[in-house]
C-alpha positions in Angstrom: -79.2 56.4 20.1 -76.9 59.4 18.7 -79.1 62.1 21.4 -78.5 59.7 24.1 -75.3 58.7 23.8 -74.7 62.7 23.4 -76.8 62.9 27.0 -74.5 60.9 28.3 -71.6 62.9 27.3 -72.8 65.6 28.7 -73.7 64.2 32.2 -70.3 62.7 32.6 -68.5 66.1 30.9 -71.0 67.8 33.8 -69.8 65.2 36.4 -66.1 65.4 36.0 -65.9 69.4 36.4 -68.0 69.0 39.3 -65.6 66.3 41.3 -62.1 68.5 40.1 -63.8 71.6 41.5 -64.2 69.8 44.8 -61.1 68.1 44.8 -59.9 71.5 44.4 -61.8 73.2 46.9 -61.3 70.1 49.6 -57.4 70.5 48.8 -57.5 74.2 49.6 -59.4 73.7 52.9 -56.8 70.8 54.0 -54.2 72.8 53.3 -55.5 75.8 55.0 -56.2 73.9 58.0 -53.2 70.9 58.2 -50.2 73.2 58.2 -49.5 76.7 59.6 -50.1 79.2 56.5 -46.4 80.0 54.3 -45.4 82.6 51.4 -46.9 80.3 48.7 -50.6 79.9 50.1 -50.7 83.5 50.9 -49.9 84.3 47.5 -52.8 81.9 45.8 -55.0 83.5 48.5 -54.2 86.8 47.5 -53.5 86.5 44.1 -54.7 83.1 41.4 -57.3 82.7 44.0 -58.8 86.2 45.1 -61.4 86.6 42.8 -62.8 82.6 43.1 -62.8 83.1 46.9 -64.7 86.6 46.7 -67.3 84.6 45.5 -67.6 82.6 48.3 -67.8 85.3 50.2 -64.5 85.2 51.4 -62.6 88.5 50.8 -60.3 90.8 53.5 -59.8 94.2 53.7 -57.1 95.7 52.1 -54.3 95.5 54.9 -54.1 91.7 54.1 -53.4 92.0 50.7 -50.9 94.5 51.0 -49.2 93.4 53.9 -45.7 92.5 53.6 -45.6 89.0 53.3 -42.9 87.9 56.1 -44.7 89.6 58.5 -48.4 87.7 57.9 -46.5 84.7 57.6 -45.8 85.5 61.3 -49.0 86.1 61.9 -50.8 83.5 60.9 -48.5 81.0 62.6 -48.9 82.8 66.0 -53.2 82.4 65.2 -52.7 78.6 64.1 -50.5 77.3 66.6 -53.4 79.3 69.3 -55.9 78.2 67.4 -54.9 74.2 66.6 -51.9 73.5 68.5 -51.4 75.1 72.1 -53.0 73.7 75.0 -57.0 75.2 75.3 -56.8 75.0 71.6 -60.2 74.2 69.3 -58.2 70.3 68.8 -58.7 69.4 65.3 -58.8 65.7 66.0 -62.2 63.8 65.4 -61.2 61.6 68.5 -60.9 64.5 70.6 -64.4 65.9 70.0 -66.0 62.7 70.2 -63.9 61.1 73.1 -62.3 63.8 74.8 -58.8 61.9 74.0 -56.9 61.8 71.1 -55.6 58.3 69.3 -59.3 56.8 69.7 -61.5 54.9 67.6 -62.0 57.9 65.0 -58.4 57.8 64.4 -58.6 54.1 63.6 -61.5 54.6 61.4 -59.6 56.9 59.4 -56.5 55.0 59.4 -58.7 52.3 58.2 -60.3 54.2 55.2 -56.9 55.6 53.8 -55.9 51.8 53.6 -58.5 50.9 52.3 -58.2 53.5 49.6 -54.8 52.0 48.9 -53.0 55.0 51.0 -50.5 55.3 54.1 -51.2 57.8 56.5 -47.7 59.5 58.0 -47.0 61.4 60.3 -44.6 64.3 59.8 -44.3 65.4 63.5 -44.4 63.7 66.8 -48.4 64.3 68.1 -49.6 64.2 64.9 -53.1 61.7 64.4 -54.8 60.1 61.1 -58.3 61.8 62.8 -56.5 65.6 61.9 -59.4 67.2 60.5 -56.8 68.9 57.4 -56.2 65.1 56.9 -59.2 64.3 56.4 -60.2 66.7 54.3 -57.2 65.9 52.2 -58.3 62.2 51.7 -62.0 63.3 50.8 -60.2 65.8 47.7 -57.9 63.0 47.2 -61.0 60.6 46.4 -62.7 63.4 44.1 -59.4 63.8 42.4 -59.3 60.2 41.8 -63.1 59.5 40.6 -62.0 62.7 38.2 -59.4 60.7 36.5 -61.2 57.8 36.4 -63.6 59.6 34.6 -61.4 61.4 32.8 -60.6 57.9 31.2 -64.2 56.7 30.6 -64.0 54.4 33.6 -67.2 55.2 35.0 -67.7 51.7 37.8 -64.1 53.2 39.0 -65.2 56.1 39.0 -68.7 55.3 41.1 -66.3 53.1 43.7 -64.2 56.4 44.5 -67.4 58.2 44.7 -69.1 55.7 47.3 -66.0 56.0 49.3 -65.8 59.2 49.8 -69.6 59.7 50.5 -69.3 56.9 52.8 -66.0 58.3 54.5 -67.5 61.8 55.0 -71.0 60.9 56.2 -69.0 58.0 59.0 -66.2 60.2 59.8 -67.1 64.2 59.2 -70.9 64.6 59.3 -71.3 64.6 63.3 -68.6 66.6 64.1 -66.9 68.8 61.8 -69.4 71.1 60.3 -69.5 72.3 64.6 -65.8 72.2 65.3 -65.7 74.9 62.2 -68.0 76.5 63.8 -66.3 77.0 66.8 -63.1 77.6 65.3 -64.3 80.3 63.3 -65.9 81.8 66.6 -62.2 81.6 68.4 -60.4 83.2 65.8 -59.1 86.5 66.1 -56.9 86.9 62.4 -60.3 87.3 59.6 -57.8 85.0 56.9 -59.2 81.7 59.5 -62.5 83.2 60.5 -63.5 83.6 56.9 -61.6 79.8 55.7 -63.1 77.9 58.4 -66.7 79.6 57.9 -66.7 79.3 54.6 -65.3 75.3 55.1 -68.5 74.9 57.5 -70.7 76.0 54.6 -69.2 73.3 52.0 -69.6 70.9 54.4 -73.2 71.6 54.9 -73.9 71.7 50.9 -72.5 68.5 50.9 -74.5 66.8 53.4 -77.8 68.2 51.9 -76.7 66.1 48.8 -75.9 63.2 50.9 -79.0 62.8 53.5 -82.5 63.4 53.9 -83.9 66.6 56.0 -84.5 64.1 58.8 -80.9 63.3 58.9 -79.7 66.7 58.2 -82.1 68.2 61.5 -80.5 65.4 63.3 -77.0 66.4 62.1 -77.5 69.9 63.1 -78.1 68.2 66.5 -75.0 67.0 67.2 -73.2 69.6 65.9 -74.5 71.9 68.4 -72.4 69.5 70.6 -69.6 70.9 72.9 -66.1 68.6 72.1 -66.4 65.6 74.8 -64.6 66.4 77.8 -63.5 63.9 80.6 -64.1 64.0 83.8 -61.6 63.4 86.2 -61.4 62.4 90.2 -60.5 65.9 92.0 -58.9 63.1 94.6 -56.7 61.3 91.8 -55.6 64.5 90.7 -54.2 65.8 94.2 -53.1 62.3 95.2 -51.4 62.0 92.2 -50.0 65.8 91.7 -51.4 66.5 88.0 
């Protein structure tokens, strides 16, 4: 009874760190990819954080770490606002990639989940969407953080609800779409900091979907996310008759 119960132990002890490094990780991406880079991100990235991300694979030459910091700060907003804002952008909206429209029935999904969860999506800007993929990344850390504390406190059927929820959340709302959208981020980049986050994003995401699915699955996923975003067609006659 003693060795099992110390099995036990050991499994959940092995569990918990698991889920707080990828609430940690998950958090990192969201913020990475949810708001335009500032002072303090640039600093984990080059300082508390260097070393962890080397191992991923992740490092930059020399000029970004010793570049003034105002000045990548500038920078980086130019390459997010071209990369996720301005019009031709890669859209980081699910509903976009699956619909070619935003505010679609990915963003209801989502808005569905977080309630579920017992959390309220909102908006801090105008043209902002529940289907952001930042967002959701956010709310798949934010359900690893919280089946970490449930744990944490020996509540282990909490802790297995938070952990179907997020596996369910990520395989309905993620698995189809934004392992490929990384993708071709990374490929429009021109600044390495988001070429090297949003590859090394696209490799998490896979890791975690060869936990979640069988090989058949996974071939299929890889399926759709060689997938170009969904784009509309639209009536060359409507368009001159109307003056878009």
């Amino acid at each position: 009874m003693a060795s099992e119960a110390t099995g036990d132990t050991v499994f959940i002890q092995n569990r918990l760190e698991e889920v707080q490094a990828l609430a940690g990780l998950f958090g990192f991406f969201s913020r990475c990819i949810e708001a335009e880079a500032d002072a303090a991100l640039l600093g984990l990235v080059r300082g508390e954080l260097r070393s962890t991300l080397a191992e991923f694979g992740v490092k930059f030459d020399e000029e970004f770490y010793h570049a003034p910091t105002e000045k990548l700060v500038e920078l980086l907003a130019e390459e997010f606002t071209g990369l996720f804002v301005a019009p031709g952008c890669v859209s980081p909206y699910a509903s976009v990639a699956e619909t070619g429209c935003l505010f679609k029935e990915p963003a209801d999904k989502a808005m569905e989940a977080y309630r579920q969860a017992g959390w309220d999506y909102q908006n801090r800007l105008s043209g902002e969407f529940p289907d952001h993929i930042g967002t959701m990344l956010g709310f798949y850390a934010n359900l690893a953080g919280a089946e970490a504390a449930a744990l944490s406190t020996g509540d282990i059927p909490l802790a297995d609800e938070h952990k179907q929820r997020r596996e369910t959340f990520f395989l309905d709302l993620l698995a189809e779409w934004a392992p490929g959208w990384c993708r071709r981020a990374a490929d429009a980049a021109l600044q390495p900091f988001y070429r090297q986050i949003l590859t090394m994003v696209e490799q998490a995401l896979w890791l975690e979907l060869e936990q979640l699915v069988d090989r058949r699955r996974l071939r299929e996923l890889v399926e759709l996310n060689r997938r170009e975003p969904k784009r509309l067609d639209y009536d060359a006659d409507f368009r001159k008759a109307s003056g878009l």
